[in-house]
MDAnalysis code that builds the backbone (N, CA, C; Angstrom):
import MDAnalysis as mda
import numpy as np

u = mda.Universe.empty(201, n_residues=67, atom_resindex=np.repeat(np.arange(67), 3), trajectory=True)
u.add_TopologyAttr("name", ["N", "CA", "C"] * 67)
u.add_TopologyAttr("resid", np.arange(1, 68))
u.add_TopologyAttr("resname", ["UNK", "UNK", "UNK", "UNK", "UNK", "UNK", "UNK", "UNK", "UNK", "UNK", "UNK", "UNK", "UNK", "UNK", "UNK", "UNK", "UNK", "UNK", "UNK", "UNK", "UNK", "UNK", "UNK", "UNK", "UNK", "UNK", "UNK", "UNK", "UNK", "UNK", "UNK", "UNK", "UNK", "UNK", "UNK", "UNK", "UNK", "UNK", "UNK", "UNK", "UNK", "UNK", "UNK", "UNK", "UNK", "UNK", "UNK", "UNK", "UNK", "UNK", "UNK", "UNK", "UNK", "UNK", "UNK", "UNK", "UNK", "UNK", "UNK", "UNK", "UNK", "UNK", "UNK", "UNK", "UNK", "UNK", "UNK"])
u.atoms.positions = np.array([
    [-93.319, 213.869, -32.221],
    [-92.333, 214.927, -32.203],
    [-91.990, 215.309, -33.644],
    [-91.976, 216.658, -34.119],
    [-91.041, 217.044, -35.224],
    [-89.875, 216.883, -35.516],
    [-88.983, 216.462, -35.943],
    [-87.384, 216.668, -36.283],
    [-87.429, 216.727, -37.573],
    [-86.365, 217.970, -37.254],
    [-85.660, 218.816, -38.852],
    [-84.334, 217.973, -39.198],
    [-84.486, 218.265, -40.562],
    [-83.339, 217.890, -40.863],
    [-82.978, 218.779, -42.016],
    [-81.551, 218.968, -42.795],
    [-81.070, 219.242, -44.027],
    [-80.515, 218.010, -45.026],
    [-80.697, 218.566, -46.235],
    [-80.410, 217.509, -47.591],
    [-78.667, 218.129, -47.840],
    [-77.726, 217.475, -47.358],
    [-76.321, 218.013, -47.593],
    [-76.211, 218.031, -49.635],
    [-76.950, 217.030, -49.783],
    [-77.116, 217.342, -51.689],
    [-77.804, 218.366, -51.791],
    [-78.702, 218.896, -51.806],
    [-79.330, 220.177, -52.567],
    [-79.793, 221.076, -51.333],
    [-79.342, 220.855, -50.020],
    [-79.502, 222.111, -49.001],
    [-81.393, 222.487, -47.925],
    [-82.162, 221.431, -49.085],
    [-83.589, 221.677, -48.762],
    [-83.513, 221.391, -47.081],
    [-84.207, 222.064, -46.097],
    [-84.753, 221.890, -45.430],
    [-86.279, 221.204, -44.883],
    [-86.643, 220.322, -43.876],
    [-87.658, 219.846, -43.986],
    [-87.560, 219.045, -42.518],
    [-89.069, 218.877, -41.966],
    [-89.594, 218.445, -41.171],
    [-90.163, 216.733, -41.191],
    [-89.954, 216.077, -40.465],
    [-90.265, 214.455, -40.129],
    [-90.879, 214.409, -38.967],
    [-92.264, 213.447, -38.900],
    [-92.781, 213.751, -37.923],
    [-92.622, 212.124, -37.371],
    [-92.342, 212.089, -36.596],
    [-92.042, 210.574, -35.763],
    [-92.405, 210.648, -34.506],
    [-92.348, 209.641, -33.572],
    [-92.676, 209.595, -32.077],
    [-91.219, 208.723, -32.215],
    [-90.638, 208.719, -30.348],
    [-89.357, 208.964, -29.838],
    [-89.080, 206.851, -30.214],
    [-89.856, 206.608, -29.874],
    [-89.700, 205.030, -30.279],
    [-89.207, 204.393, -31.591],
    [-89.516, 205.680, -32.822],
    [-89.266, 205.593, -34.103],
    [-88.027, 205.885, -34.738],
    [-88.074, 207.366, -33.161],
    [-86.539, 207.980, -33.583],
    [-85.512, 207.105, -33.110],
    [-85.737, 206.628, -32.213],
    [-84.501, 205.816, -31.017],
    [-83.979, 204.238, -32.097],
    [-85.157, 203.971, -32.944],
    [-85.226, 202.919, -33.418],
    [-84.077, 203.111, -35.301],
    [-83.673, 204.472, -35.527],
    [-83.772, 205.037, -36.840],
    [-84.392, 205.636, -37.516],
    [-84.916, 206.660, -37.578],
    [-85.353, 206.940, -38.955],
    [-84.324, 206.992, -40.200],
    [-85.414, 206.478, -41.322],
    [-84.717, 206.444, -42.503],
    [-85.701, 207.519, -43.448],
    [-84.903, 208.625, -42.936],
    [-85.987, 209.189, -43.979],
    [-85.088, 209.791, -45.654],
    [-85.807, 210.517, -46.326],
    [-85.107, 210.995, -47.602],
    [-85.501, 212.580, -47.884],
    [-84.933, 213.265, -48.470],
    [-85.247, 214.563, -48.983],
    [-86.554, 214.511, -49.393],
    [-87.509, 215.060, -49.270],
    [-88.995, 215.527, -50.372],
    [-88.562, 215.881, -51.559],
    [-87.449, 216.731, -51.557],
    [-87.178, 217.749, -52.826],
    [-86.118, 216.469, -53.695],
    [-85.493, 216.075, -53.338],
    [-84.324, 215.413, -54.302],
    [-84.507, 214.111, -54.147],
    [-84.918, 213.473, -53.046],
    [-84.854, 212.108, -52.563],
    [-83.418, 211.665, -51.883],
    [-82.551, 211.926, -52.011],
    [-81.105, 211.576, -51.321],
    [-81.430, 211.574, -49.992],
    [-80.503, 210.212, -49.559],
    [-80.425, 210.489, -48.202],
    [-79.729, 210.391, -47.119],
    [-78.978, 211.329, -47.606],
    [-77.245, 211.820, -46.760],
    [-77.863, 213.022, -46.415],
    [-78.771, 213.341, -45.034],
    [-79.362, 214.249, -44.530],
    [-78.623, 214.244, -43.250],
    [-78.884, 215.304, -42.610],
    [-78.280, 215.314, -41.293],
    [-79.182, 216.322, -40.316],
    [-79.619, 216.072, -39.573],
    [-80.508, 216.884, -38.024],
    [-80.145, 217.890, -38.521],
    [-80.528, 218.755, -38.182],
    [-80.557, 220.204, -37.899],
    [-81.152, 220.482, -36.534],
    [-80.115, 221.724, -36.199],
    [-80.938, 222.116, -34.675],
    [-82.209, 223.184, -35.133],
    [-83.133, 222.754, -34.172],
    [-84.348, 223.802, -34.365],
    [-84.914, 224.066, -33.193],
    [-85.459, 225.003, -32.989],
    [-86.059, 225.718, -32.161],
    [-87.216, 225.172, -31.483],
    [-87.528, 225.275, -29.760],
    [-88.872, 224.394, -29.723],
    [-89.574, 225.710, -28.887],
    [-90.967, 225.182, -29.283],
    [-91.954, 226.723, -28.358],
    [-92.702, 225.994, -27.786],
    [-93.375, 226.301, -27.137],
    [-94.925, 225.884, -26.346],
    [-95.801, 227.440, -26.589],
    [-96.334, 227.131, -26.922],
    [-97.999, 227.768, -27.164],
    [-98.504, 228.372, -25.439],
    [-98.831, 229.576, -25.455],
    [-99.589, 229.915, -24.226],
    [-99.339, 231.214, -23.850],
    [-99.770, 231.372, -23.219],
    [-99.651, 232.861, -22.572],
    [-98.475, 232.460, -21.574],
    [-97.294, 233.941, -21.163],
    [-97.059, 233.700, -20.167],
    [-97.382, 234.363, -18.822],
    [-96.608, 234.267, -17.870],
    [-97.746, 235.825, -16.607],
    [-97.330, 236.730, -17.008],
    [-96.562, 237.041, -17.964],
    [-96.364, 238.676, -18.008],
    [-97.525, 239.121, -19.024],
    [-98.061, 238.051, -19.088],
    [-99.539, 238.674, -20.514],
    [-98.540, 238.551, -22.115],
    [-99.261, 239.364, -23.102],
    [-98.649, 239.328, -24.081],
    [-97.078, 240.026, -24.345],
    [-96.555, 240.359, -23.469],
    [-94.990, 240.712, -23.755],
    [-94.215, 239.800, -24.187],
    [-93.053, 240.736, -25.362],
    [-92.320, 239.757, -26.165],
    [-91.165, 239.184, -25.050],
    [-90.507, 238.491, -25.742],
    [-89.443, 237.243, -24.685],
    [-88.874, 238.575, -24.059],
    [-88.376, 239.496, -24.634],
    [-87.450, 240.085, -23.858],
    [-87.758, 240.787, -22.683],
    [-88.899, 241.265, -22.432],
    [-89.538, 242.037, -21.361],
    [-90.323, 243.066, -21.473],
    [-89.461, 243.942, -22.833],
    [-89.619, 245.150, -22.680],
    [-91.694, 244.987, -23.207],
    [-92.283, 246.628, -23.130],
    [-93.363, 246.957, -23.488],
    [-93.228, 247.345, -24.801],
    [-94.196, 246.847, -25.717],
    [-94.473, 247.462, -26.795],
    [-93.973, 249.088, -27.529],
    [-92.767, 248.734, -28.151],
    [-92.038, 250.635, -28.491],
    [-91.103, 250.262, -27.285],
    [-90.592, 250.007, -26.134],
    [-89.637, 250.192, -25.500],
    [-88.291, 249.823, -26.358],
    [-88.275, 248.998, -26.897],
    [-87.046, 247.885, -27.547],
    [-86.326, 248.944, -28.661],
])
């Protein structure tokens, strides 16, 4: 799994890649950019990859130029 987090010292954003056994267990991770590590989750967004049945239409519904 990915989890985001932010650096509350210098604001960087950044990605940790762990499996749920690692997370449940702690991660200790640190900034890339500064090294500090008084970080905190960030919420982020999750997708799945694929077509859906409506074919290529964006989330909202509409057709291409409708929006």
């Amino acid at each position: 799994m990915i989890y985001e987090y932010v650096c509350r010292s210098c604001g960087h954003r950044f990605e940790v890649w762990a499996t749920v056994a690692e997370k449940e267990k702690g991660l200790k991770a640190a900034c890339p950019s500064c090294g500090d590590k008084d970080i905190s989750q960030a919420l982020g967004s999750f997708a799945i990859g694929g077509r859906s049945r409506r074919g290529n239409l964006p989330a909202c519904g509409c057709r291409p130029g409708e929006c």
